[in-house]
DOTI-263970 format. One record per residue (C-alpha): residue in one letter; x, y, z; residue number from 0; chain. Coordinates in steps of 0.05 Angstrom, whole numbers, m for minus. Layout:
<pts>
+---+--------+--------+--------+-----+---+
! r !     xx !     yy !     zz !   k ! c !
+---+--------+--------+--------+-----+---+
! A !      X !      Y !      Z ! NUM ! A !
...
+---+--------+--------+--------+-----+---+
</pts>
This chain:
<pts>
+---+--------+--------+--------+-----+---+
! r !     xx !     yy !     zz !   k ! c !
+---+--------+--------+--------+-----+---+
! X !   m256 !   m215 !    m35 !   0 ! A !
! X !   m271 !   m137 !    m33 !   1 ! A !
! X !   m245 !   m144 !     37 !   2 ! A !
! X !   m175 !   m164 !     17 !   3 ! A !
! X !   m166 !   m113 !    m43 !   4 ! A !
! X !   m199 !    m50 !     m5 !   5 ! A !
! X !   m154 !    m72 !     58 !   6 ! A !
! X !   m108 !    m13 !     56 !   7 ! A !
! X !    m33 !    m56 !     57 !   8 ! A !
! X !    m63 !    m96 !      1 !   9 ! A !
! X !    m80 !    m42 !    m40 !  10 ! A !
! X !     m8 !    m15 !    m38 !  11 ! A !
! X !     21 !    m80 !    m40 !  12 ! A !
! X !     m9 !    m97 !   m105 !  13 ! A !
! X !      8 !    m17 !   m126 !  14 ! A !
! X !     78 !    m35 !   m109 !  15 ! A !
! X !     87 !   m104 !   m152 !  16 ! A !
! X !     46 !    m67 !   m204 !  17 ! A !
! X !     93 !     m5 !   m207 !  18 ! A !
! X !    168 !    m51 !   m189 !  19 ! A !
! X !    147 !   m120 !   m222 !  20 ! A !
! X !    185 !   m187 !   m184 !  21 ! A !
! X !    215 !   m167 !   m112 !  22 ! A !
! X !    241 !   m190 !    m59 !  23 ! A !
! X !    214 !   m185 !      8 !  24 ! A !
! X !    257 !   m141 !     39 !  25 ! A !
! X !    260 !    m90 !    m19 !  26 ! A !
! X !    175 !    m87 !    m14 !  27 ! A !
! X !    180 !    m82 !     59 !  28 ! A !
! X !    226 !    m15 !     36 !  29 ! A !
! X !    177 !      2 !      1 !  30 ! A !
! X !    117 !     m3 !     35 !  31 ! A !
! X !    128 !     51 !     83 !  32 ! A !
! X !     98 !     45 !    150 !  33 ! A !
! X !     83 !    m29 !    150 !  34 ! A !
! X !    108 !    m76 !    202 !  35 ! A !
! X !    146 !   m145 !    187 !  36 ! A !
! X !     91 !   m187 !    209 !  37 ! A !
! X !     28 !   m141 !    178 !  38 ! A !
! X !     68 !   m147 !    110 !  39 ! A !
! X !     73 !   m228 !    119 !  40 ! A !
! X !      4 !   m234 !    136 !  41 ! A !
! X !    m17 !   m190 !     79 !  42 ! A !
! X !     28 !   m224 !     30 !  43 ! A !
! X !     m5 !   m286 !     54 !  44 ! A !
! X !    m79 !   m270 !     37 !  45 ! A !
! X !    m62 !   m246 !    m35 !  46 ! A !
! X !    m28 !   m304 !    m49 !  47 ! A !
! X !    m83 !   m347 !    m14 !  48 ! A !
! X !   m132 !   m298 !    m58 !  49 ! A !
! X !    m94 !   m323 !   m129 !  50 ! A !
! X !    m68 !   m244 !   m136 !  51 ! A !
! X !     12 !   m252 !   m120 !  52 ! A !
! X !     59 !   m307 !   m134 !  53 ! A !
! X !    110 !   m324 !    m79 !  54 ! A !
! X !    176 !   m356 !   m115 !  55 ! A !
! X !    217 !   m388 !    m66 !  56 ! A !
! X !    291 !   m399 !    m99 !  57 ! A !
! X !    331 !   m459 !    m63 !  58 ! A !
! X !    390 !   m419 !    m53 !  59 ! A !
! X !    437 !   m403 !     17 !  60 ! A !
! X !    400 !   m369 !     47 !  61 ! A !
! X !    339 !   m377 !     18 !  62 ! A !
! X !    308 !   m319 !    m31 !  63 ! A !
! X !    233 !   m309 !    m38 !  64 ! A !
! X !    206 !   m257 !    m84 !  65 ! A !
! X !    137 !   m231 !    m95 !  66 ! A !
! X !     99 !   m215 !   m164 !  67 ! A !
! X !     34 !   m205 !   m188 !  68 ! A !
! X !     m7 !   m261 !   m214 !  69 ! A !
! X !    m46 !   m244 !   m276 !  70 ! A !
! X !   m111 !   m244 !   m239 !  71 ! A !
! X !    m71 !   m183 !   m193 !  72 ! A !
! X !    m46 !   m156 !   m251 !  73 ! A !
! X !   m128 !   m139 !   m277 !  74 ! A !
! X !   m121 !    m91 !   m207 !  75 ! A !
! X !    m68 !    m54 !   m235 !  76 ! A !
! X !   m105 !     m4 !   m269 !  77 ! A !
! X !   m163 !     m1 !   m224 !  78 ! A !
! X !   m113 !     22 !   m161 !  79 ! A !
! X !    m73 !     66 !   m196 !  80 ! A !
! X !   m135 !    105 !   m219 !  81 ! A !
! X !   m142 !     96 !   m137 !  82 ! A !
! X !    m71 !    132 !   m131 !  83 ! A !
! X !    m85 !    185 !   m181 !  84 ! A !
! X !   m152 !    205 !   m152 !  85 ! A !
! X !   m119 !    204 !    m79 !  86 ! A !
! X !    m58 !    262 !   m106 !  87 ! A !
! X !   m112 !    297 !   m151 !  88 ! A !
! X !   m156 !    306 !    m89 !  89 ! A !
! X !   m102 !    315 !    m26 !  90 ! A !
! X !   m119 !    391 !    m15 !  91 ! A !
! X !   m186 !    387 !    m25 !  92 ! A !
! X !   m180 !    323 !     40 !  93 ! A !
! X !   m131 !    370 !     72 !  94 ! A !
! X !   m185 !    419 !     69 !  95 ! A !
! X !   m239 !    380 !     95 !  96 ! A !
! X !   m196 !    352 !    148 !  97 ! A !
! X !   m180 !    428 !    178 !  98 ! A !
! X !   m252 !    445 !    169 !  99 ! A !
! X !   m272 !    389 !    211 ! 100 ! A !
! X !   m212 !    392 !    259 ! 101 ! A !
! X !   m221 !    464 !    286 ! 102 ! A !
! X !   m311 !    445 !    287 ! 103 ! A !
! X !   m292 !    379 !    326 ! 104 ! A !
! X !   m217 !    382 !    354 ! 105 ! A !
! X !   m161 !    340 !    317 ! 106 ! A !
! X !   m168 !    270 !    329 ! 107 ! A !
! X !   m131 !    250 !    403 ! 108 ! A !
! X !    m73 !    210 !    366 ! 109 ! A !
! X !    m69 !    198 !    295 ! 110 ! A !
! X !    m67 !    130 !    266 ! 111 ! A !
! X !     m9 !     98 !    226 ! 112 ! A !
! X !    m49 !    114 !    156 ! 113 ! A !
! X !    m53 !    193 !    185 ! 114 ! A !
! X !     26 !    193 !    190 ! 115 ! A !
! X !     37 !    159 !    128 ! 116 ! A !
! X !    m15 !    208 !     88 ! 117 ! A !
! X !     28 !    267 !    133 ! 118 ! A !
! X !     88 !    239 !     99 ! 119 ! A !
! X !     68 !    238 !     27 ! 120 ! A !
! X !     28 !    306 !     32 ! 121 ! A !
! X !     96 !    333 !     50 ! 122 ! A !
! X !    137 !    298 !     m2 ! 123 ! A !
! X !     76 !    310 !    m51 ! 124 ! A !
! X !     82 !    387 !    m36 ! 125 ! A !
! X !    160 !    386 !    m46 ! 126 ! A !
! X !    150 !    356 !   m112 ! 127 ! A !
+---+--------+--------+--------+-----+---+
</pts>
């Protein structure tokens, strides 16, 4: 179980629902930035299978599914935005770290899809 809620898409999964309530697929996919169809699907799919988000398929043309948080995911609310808050209260002192490390050791050879997301919201964080 501690797999699933420290996996990183879950954790902002469940921050999304937490934060936006009932939505649809595509709107979370919006909103979950950086994740790919599929990884959002498969993560979707082990929350639900985990008894933290409720999948509500509406027999309509085309079909609509939205996503909300059970109330066993809705205990996690409080417990990953605490997560959030710590990671914004603490970005320069990572940023910090990171350049310490970077110029002993050389930047990393590519950065990772969580790198160019964190890149994104330090920026968007700083213009704030």
């Amino acid at each position: 179980m501690i797999v699933r809620v420290a996996d990183k898409w879950s954790m902002y999964v469940i921050h999304v629902l937490a934060e936006s309530g009932t939505v649809r697929f595509s709107e979370l996919r919006r909103r979950v930035d950086g994740v790919s169809q599929r990884m959002l699907t498969v993560t979707l799919r082990g929350l639900e299978r985990d008894g933290l988000v409720r999948r509500t398929m509406h027999p309509e043309v085309p079909p609509r599914v939205e996503y909300s948080l059970t109330p066993l995911g809705a205990t996690l609310r409080q417990h990953i935005r605490g997560l959030v808050a710590w990671a914004a209260a603490h970005l320069a002192e990572v940023d910090a770290a990171r350049a310490v490390y970077d110029r002993r050791n050389g930047p990393p050879a590519r950065l990772g899809v969580a790198e160019r997301q964190l890149a994104k919201r330090r920026v968007a964080l700083r213009k704030a």
